[in-house]
C-alpha positions in Angstrom: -20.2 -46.0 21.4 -16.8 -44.9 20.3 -14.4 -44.7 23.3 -14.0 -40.5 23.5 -10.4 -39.5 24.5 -11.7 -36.3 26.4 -13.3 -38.4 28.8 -10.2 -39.3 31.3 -10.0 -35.4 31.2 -13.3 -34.2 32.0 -13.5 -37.0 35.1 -10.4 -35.7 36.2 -11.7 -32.1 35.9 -14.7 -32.8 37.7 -12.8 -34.3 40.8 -10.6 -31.1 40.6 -13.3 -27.9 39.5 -16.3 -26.8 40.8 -17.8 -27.0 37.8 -16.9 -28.1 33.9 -17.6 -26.6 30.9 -17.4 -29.2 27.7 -18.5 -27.2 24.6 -18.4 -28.7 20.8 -21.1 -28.3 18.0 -24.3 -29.9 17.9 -24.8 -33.8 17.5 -21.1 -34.2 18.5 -21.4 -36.6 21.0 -21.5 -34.1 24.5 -24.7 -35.3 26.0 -23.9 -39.2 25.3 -20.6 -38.2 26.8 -21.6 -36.9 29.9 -24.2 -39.3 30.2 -21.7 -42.0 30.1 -19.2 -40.5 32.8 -21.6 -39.9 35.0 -23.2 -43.7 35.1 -21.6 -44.3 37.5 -22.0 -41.0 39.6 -25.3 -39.3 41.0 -26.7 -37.2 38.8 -29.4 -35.0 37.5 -29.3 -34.0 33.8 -31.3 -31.3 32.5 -31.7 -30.2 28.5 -32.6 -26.5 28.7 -34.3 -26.9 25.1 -36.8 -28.9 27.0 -39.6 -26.4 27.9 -40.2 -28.3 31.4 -36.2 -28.9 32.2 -36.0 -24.6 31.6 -38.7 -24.4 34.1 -36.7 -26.6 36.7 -34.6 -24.5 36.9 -36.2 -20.9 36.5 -35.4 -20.6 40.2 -31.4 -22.4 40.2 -31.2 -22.0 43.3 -34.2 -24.2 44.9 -33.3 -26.7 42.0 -30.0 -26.8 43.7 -31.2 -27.3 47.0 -33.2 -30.2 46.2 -30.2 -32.2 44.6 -27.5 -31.1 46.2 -26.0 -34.2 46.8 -26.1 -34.6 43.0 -23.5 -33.5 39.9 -26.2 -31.0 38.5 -25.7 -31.7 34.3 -27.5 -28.5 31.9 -27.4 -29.4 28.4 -27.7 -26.2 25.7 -26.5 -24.0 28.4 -26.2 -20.8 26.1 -29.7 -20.6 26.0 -29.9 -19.6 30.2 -26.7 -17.3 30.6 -28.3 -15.3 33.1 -27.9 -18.6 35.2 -24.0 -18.4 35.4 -24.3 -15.3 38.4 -26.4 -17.2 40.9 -24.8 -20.6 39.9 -21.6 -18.7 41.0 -23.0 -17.6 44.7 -24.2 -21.6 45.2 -20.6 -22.9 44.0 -19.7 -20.3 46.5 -22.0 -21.4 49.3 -21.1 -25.3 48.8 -16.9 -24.2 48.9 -17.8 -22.9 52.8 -19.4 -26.1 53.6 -16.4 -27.9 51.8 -17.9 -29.4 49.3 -15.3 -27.6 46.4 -15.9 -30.1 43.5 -17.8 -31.8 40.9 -21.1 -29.6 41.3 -22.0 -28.4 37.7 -21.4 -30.1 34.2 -22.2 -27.6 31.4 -22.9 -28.4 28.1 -22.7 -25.7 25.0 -22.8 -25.4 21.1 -21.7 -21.8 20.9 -18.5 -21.3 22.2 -17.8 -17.3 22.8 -21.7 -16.5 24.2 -21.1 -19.3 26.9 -17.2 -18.5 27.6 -17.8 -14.9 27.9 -21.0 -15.6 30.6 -19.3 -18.8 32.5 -15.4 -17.1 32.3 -16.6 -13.8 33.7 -19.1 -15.5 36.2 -16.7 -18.4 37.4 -13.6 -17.3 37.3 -10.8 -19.6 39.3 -14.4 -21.8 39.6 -14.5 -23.9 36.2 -12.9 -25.7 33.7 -13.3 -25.8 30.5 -12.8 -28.6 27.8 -13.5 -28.7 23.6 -14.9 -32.0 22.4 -14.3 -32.3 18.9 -15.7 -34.7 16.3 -14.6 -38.4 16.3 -10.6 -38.0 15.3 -8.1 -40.6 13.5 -6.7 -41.9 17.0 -10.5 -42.7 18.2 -11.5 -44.7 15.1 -8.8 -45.6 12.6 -5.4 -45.4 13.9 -3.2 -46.7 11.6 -6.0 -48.2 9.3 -5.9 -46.1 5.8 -9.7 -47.6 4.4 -11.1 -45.8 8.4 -9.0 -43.3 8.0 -10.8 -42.2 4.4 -13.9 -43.1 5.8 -13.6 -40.7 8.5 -12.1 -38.3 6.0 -15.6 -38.4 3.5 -17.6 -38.9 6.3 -16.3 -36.5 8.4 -16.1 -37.1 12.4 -19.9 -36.4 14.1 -21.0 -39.6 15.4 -24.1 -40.5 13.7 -22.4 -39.3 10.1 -19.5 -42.0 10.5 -21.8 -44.8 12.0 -24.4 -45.0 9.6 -25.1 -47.9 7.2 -24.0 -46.3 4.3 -22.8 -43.3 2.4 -25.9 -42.3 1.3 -27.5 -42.6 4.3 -24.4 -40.2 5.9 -24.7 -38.1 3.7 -28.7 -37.6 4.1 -28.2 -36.9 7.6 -25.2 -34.3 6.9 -27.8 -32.6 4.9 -30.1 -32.8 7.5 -27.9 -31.2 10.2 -27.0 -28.3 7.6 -30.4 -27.2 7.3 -31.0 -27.7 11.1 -28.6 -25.1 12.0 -29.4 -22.8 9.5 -33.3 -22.8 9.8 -33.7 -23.6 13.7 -30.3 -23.4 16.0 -28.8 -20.2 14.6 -32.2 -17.8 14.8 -32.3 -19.2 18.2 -29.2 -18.1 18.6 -30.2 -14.5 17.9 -29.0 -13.5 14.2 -31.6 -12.9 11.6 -29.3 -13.7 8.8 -31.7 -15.2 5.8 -31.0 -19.4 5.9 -30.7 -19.4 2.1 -28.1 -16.8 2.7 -25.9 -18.1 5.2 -26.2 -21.3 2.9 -24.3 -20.3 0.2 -21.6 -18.2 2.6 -21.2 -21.4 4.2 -20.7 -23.7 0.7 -18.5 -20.8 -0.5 -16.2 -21.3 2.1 -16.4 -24.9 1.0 -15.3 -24.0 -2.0 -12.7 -22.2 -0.8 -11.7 -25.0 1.8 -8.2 -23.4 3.2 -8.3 -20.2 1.0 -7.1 -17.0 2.3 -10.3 -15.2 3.7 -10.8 -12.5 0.9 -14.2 -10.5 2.3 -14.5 -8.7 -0.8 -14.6 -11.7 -3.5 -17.0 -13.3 -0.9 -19.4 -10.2 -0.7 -19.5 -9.7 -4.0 -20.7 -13.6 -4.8 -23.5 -14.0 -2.3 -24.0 -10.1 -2.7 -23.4 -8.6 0.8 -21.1 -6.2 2.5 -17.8 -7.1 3.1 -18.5 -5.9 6.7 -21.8 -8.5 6.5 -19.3 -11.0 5.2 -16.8 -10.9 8.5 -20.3 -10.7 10.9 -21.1 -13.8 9.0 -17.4 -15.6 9.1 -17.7 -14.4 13.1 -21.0 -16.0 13.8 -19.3 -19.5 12.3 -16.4 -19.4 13.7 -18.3 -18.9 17.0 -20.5 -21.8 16.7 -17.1 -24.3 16.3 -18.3 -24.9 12.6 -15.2 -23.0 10.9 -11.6 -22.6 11.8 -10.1 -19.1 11.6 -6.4 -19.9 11.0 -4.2 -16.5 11.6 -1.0 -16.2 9.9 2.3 -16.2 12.1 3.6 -12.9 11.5 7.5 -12.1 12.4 9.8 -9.0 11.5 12.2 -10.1 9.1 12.1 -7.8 6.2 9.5 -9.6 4.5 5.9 -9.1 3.0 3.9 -11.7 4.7 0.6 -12.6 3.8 -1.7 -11.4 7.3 -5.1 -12.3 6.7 -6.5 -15.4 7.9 -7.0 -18.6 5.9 -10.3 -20.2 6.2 -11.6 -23.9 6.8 -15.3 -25.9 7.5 -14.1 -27.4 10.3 -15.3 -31.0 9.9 -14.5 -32.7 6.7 -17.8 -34.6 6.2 -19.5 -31.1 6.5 -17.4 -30.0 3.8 -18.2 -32.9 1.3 -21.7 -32.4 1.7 -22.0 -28.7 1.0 -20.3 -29.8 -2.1 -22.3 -33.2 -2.8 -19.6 -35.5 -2.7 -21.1 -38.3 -1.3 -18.2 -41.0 -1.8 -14.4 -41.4 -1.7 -14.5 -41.6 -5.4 -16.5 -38.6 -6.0 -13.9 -37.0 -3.5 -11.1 -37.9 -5.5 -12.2 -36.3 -8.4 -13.5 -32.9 -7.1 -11.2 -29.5 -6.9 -11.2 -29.8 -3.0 -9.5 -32.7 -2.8 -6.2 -30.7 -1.7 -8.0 -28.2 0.8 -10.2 -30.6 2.5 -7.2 -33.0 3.1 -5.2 -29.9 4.4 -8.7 -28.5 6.5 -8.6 -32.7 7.8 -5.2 -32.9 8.9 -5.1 -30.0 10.8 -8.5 -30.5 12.7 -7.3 -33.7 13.9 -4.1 -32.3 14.8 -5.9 -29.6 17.3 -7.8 -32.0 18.5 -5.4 -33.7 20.5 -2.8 -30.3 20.5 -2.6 -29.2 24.5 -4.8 -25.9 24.3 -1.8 -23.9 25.5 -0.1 -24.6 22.3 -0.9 -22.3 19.0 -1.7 -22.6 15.5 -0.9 -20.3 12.6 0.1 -20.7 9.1 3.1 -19.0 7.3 3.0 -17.5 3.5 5.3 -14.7 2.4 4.4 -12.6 -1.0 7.3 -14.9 -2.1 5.6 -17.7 -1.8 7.6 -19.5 0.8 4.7 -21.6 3.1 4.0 -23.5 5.5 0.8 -25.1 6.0 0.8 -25.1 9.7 2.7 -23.5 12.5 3.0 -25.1 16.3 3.8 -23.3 18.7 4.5 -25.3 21.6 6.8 -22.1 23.5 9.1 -19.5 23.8 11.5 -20.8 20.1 9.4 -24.2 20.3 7.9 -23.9 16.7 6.8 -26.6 14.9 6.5 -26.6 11.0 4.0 -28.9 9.5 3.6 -29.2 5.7 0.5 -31.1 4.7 1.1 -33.5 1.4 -1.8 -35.4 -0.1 0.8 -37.1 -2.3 1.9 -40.7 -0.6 5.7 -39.9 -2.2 5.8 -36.2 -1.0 8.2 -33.4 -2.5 9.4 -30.6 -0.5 9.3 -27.4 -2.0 12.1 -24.7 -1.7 9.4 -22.5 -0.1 9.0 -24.9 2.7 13.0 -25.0 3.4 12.6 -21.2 3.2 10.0 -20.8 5.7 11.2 -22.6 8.4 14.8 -20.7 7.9 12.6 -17.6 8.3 10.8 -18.5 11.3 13.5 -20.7 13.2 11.6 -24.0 13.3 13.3 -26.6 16.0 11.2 -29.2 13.9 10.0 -30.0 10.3 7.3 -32.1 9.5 5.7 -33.8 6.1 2.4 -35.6 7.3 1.1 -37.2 4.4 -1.2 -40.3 3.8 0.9 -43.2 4.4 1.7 -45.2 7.3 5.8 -45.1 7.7 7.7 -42.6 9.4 11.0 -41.8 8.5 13.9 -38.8 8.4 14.8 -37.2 5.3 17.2 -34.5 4.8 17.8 -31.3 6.6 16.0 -33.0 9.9 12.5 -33.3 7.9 10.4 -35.9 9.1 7.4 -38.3 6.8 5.3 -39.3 9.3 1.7 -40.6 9.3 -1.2 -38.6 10.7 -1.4 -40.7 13.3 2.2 -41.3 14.4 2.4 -37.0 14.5 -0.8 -36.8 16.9 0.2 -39.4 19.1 3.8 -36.9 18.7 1.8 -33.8 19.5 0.4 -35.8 23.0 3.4 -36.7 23.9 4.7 -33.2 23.8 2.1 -32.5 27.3 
C-alpha cells in the first residue's frame, strides 16, 4: 500500500468533527484508506452499493443504536442522501451525551450531490477532505523514471501498480467504460455511453484547451447548452478540472472562459491509446497532458483555502497557473516541458499585469535555482513540498 498523505489529516479530523467527509473518484484508494485508519479503531463499515449494507441502514437510526460505540463508515454515500437529515439529529443527540467526535466516516465519488446534501445537513458538524490520485510526493519524489511512470500511468492505485503497461492500460480502459455504462446512469443522467465517450476523448484532445462549447457541439453533434450539462456532470464527478481564468481591470482584453483538463494523466493517455512513455513522446498531447500533470499534483497538496486560475490576455501574455495564496499573495507558475526552459515575454508581461510576489518555471528536472527578475527553476517536487510549506 502506498503511504497516503491525507491520512494524518483525516485522523486528525476524526478526533476533532463529528463526522468526515473524504470524497475522490472511484478506484482512488478511499475505502482501502479508511479501512486502514481505522484498524486500529472500532468500526463498522458499510458499502451502500451492497444491496444488504443499504438495508442496514434503511432505518439509520436503530443501525446507530446498535453500534454506537463504533466509528460508523458508509462507502458510496451519494447513493442514500436522504440519510444526511436523520444522521444530523443522532450527531445531535450523541453531542448532549458528550460524545462530539469521530461518529461518521463518509465516503463519495460525486462531489457537488454529496456536498450539497452533507454541507446543508451538517453544517458546523463535518469535515470535509479530497483524496486525489497517488501524486509525485507519495511515489517518486525526486526520482525522474517514477516520476514518468506516474505521468503515463496516471495516479489511481491499481493503474500505477500493475505489472505492466499493457496491463495498466487494460484496466484504464476498463474503468472508462465502467463509469460510462454503470456509475454515471446510476448517478441519474441518461446521457448515451457512446456519447459521453467521445465528449470525454475530445477533451483529451483538447488536454488544457480553452473550453470552446461550440467547436465541441458541433463534433460529437449536440447543443452547446448539452455540451456545458455534459462538461458539468464531469467536472462534478472529480474526473475533469474546470480551470477559471484570473480576471483583473487593467485595460486589457483577457481571455474569460475556462480552460479544460482530464484530471488524471493516465486517464488521459488512455482515451488517446498511448500506452507507453514512448508513444507519449511522440503524440500531439505531450504539452497539455504535462501542463494538465503538473497542475493536478500541484492541487493536490495546495491548502484548499488557496485558488487556482490561469491568466491569458488577447495579447497573448500567459501564465499557465495562478496561486492565490491571499489578499496580493499571487503566485505565477509557468509550466515547461523543456528541461532548459525559456521564458517568454508574455510570461514577464503577465505577472507585471497581475502583481505576482513570486515567479515560478517548474519543469522536468531535478535542480532548483534563481534566474533573473526573481524567477525560480524548480522541480515538481521541490515546488509542492514549497506549496506545503506555505500552510
Amino acid at each position: 500500500m502506498i503511504t497516503r498523505r491525507l491520512e494524518h489529516k483525516i485522523r486528525k479530523s476524526l478526533k476533532g468533527s463529528s463526522s468526515v467527509v473524504l470524497l475522490g473518484p472511484r478506484q482512488v484508494g478511499k475505502t482501502t484508506l479508511a479501512i486502514h485508519i481505522t484498524k486500529s479503531l472500532s468500526a463498522v463499515y458499510l458499502d451502500l452499493e451492497n444491496r444488504l449494507d443499504l438495508i442496514k441502514v434503511e432505518d439509520i437510526s436503530i443501525f446507530h443504536e446498535e453500534n454506537s460505540d463504533k466509528l460508523i463508515i458508509l462507502d458510496e454515500v451519494q447513493r442514500l442522501p436522504e440519510v444526511f437529515p436523520e444522521i444530523r439529529g443522532l450527531i445531535d443527540k450523541e453531542r448532549r451525551k458528550g460524545n462530539k467526535t469521530g461518529l461518521f466516516l463518509f465516503l463519495g465519488s460525486a462531489s457537488i450531490e454529496l456536498l450539497k446534501q452533507s454541507s446543508e445537513s451538517l453544517a458546523g458538524r463535518v469535515s470535509f477532505h479530497e483524496l486525489f490520485p497517488v501524486d509525485v510526493l507519495e511515489f517518486a519524489k525526486r526520482n525522474t523514471a517514477k516520476t514518468n511512470k506516474l505521468w503515463v500511468r496516471g495516479g489511481f492505485p491499481e493503474s500505477l501498480l500493475s505489472d505492466n503497461d499493457e496491463v495498466s492500460l487494460i484496466w484504464r480502459r476498463d474503468f472508462i467504460k465502467t463509469y460510462l455504462e454503470r456509475d454515471i446512469p446510476q448517478l441519474g443522467p441518461r446521457i448515451p455511453s457512446e456519447t459521453l465517450n467521445r465528449f470525454w476523448t475530445m477533451l483529451a484532445h483538447n488536454q488544457g484547451a480553452i473550453f470552446n462549447a461550440s467547436q465541441l457541439s458541433r463534433n460529437i453533434e449536440v447543443s452547446s447548452i448539452t455540451v456545458a450539462r455534459y462538461l458539468d456532470l464531469m467536472v462534478d464527478l472529480l474526473l475533469v478540472r474546470r480551470l477559471q481564468p484570473y480576471t483583473i481591470n487593467i485595460g486589457k482584453r483577457l481571455v474569460k472562459s475556462p480552460k479544460i483538463f482530464v484530471r488524471d494523466s493516465g486517464i488521459t493517455h488512455a482515451l488517446l491509446n498511448i500506452k507507453t512513455y514512448d508513444d507519449l513522446l511522440s503524440h500531439p498531447v505531450i504539452g497539455g497532458s504535462w501542463e494538465g500533470f503538473v497542475i493536478e499534483n500541484i492541487m493536490a497538496v495546495t491548502s484548499s483555502t488557496v485558488k487556482a486560475y490561469f491568466y491569458r490576455t488577447a495579447d497573448g501574455a500567459e501564465i499557465d497557473l495562478v496561486l492565490e495564496l491571499g489578499p496580493q499573495q499571487l503566485w505565477a507558475v509557468e509550466i515547461k516541458r523543456n528541461s532548459a526552459p525559456s521564458i517568454s515575454k508574455g510570461f514577464y508581461i503577465a505577472c507585471e499585469d497581475i502583481k505576482a510576489v513570486r515567479k515560478f518555471i517548474v519543469y522536468p528536472g531535478q535542480e532548483t535555482f534563481k534566474i533573473k527578475n526573481d524567477i525560480v527553476i524548480i522541480s515538481l517536487s521541490d515546488f509542492m513540498t514549497e506549496i506545503m510549506s506555505q500552510e
